[in-house]
Backbone bond lengths (Angstrom), bond angles and torsions (degrees), N, CA, C in turn:
res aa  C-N    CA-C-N  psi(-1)  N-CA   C-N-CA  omega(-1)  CA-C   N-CA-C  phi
1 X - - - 1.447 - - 1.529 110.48 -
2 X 1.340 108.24 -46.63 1.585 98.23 -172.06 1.770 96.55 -81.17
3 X 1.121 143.99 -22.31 0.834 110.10 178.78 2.323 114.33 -75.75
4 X 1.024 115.21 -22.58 1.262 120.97 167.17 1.536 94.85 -38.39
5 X 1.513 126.94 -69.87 0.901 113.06 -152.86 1.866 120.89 -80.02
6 X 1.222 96.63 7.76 1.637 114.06 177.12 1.493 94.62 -77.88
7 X 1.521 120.37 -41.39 1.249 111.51 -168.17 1.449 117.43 -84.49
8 X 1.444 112.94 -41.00 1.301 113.28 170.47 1.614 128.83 -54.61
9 X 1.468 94.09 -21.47 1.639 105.72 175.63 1.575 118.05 -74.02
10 X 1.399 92.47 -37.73 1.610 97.91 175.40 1.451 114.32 -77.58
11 X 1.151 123.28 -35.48 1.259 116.78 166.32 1.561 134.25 -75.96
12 X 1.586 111.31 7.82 1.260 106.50 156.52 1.079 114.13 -105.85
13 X 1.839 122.43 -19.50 1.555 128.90 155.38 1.402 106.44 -30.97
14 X 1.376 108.37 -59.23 1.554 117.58 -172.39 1.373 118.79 -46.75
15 X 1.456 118.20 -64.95 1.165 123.20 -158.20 1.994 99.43 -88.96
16 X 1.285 113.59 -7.03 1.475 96.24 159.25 1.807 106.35 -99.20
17 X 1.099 138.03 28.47 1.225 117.98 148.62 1.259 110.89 -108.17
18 X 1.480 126.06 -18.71 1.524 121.50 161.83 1.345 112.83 -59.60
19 X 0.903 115.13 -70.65 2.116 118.16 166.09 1.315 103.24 -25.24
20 X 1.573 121.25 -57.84 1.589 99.77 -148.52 1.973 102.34 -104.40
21 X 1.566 84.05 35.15 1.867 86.75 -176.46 1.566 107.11 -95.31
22 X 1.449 129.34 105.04 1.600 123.54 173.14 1.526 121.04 -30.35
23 X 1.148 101.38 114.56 1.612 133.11 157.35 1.931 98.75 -32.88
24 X 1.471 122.38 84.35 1.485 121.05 173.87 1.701 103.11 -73.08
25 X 1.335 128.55 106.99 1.636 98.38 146.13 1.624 128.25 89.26
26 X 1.311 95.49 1.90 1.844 115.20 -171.22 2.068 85.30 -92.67
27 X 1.249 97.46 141.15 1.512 90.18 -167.22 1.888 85.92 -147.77
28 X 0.972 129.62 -6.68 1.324 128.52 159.26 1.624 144.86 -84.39
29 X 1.708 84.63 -67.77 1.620 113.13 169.84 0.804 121.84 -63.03
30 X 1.527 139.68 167.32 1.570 120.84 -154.61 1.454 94.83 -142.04
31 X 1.257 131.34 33.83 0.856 139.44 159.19 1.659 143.89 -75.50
32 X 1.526 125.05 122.48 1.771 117.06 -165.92 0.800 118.57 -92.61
33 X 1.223 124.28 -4.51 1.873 125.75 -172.37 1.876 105.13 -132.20
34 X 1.449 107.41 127.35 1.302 104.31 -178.07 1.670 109.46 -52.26
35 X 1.570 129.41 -33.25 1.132 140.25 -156.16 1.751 89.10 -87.00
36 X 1.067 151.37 -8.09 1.313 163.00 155.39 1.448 101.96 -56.96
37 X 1.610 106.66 -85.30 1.695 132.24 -162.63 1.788 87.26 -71.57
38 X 1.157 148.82 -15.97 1.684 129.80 177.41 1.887 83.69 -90.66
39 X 1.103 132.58 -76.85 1.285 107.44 -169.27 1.120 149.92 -69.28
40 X 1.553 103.82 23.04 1.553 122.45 169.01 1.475 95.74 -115.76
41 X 1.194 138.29 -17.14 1.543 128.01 150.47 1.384 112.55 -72.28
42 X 1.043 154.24 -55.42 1.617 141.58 166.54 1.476 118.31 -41.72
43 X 1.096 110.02 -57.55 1.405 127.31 -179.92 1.785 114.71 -61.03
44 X 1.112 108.89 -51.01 1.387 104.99 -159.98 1.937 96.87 -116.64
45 X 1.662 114.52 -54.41 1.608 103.11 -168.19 1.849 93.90 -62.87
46 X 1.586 105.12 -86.99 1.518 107.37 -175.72 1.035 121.34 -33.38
47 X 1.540 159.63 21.58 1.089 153.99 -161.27 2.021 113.86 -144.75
48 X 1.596 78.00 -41.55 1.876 87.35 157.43 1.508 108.29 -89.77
49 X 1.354 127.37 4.66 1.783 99.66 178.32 1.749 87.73 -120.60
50 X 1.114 105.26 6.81 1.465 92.35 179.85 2.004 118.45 76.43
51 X 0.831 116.86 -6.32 1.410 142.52 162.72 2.274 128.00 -54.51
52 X 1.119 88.30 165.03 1.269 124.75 160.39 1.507 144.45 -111.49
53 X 1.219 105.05 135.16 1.584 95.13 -177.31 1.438 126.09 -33.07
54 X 1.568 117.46 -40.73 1.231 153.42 169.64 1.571 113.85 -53.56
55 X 1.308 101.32 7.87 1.640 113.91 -169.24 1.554 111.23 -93.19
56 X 1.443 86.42 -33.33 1.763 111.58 -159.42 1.735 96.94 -131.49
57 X 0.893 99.61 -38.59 1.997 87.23 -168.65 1.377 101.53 -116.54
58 X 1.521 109.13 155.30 1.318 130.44 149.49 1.732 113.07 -78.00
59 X 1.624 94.51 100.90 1.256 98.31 -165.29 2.011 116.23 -78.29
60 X 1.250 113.71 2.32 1.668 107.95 140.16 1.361 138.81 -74.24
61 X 1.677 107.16 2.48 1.471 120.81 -174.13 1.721 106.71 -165.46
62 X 1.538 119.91 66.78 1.043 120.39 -175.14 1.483 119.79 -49.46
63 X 1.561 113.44 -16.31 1.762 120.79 179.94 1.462 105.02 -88.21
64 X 0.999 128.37 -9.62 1.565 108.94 174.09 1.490 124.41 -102.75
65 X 1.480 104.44 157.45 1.483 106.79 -150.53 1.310 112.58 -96.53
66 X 1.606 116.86 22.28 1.459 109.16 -158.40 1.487 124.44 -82.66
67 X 1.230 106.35 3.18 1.535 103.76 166.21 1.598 107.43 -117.14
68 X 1.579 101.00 146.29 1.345 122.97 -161.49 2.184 98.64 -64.35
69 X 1.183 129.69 -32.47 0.997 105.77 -170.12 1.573 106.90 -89.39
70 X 1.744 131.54 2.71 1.040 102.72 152.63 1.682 140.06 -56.13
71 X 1.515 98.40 -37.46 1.195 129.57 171.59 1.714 113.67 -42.09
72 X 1.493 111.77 -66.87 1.147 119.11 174.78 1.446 123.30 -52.40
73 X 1.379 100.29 -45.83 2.018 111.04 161.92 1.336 93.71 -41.46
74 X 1.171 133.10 -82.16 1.287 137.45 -143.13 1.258 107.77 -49.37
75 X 1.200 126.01 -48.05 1.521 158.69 -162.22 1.701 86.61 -70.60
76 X 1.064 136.87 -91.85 1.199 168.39 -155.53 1.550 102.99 -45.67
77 X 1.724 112.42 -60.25 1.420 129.18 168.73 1.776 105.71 -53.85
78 X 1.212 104.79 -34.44 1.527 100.76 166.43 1.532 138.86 -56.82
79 X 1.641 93.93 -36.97 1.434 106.81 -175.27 1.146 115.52 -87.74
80 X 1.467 119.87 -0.76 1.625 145.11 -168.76 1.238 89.94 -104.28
81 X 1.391 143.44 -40.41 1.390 137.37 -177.63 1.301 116.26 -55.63
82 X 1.511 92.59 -67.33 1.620 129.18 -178.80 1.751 111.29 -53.79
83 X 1.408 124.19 -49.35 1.268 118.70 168.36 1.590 114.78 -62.88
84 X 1.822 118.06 -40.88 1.580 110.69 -173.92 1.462 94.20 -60.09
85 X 1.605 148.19 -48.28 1.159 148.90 -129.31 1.490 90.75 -88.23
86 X 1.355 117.66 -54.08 1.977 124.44 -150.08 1.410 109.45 -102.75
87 X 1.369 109.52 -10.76 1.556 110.65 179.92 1.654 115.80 -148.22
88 X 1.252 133.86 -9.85 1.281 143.34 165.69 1.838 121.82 -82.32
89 X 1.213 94.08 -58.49 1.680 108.00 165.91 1.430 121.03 -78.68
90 X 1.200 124.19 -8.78 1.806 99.96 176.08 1.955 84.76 -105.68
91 X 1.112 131.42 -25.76 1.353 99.23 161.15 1.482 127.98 -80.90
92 X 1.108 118.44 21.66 1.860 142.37 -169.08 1.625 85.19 31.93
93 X 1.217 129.91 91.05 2.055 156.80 164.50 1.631 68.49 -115.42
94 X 1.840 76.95 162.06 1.770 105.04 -170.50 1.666 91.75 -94.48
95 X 0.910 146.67 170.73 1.307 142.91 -138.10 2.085 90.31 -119.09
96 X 1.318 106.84 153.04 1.892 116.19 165.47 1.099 114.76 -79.95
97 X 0.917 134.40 -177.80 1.591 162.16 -120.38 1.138 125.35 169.27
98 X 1.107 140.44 155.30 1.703 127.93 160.74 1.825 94.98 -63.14
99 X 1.282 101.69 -59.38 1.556 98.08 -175.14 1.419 127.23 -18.92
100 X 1.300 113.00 -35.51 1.292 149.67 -175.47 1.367 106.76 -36.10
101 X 1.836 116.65 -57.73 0.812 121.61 -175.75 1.770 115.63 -123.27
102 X 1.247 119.02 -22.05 1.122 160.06 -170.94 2.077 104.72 -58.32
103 X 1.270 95.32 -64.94 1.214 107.41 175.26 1.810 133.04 91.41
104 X 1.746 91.35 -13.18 1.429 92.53 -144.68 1.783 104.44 114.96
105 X 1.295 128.08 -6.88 1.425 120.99 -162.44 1.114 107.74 -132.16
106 X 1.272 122.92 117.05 1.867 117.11 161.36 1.231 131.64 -41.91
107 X 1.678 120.61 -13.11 1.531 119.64 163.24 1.273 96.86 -122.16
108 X 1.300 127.26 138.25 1.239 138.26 -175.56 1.652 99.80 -82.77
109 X 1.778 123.55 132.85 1.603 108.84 173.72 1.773 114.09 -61.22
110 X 1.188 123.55 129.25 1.367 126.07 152.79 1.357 134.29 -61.89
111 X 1.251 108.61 -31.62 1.496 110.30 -178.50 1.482 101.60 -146.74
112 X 1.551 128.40 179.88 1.488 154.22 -175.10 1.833 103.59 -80.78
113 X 0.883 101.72 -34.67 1.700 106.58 153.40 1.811 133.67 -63.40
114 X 1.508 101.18 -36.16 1.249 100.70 168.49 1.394 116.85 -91.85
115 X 1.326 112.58 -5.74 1.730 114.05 179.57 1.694 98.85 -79.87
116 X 1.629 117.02 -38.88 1.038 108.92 -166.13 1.464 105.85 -68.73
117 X 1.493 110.60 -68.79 1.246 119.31 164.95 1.587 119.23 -13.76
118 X 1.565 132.70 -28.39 1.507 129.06 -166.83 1.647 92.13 -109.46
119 X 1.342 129.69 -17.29 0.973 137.59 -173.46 1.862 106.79 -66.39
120 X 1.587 100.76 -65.33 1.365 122.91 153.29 1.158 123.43 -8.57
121 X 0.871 102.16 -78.35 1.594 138.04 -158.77 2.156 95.23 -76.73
122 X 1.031 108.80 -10.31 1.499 116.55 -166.64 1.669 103.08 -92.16
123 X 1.433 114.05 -39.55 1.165 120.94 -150.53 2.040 111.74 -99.39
């Protein structure tokens, strides 16, 4: 028993210093709690590009922008907004994803040539 409660203690220690840790630099997502915005990045960004945190951030300083594919995320998560909002929802379509196009892959295929081509290259 007392140890239950060693654990339960730490785990609300836990999850109120994730909650009450400032939001650095997120300028898209609409998220208030870092413990929110990290498990909709594991779960949903890194998982459709096939990636790592290390993909997009400098993981001693998750707020800075110095590599170009945070940038492009950002960019990208935009156009995913902007299409579910202006062209997905007023014809009520089920809304995109990175997955959408993404696949599982950090470059999304462009054409029937690059599907084949990864196909190839698979076997």
């Amino acid at each position: 028993m007392k140890q239950y409660k060693l654990h339960v203690t730490w785990m609300v220690i836990t999850v109120g210093i994730l909650s009450a840790q400032e939001l650095k630099n997120v300028q898209v997502l609409p998220f208030e709690t870092k413990k929110d915005l990290m498990v909709y990045m594991k779960t949903k960004v890194a998982k459709s590009l096939g990636v790592k945190c290390n993909f997009c951030h400098n993981i001693k300083d998750y707020s800075s922008d110095e590599k170009a594919h945070k940038t492009i995320g950002r960019e990208m998560m935009k156009m995913v907004m902007d299409i579910n909002e202006n062209v997905m929802a007023p014809f009520k379509f089920d809304p995109i994803s990175c997955w959408t196009c993404h696949r599982g892959d950090e470059s999304p295929e462009r054409d029937i040539a690059d599907t084949k081509e990864k196909k190839q290259h698979k076997h």
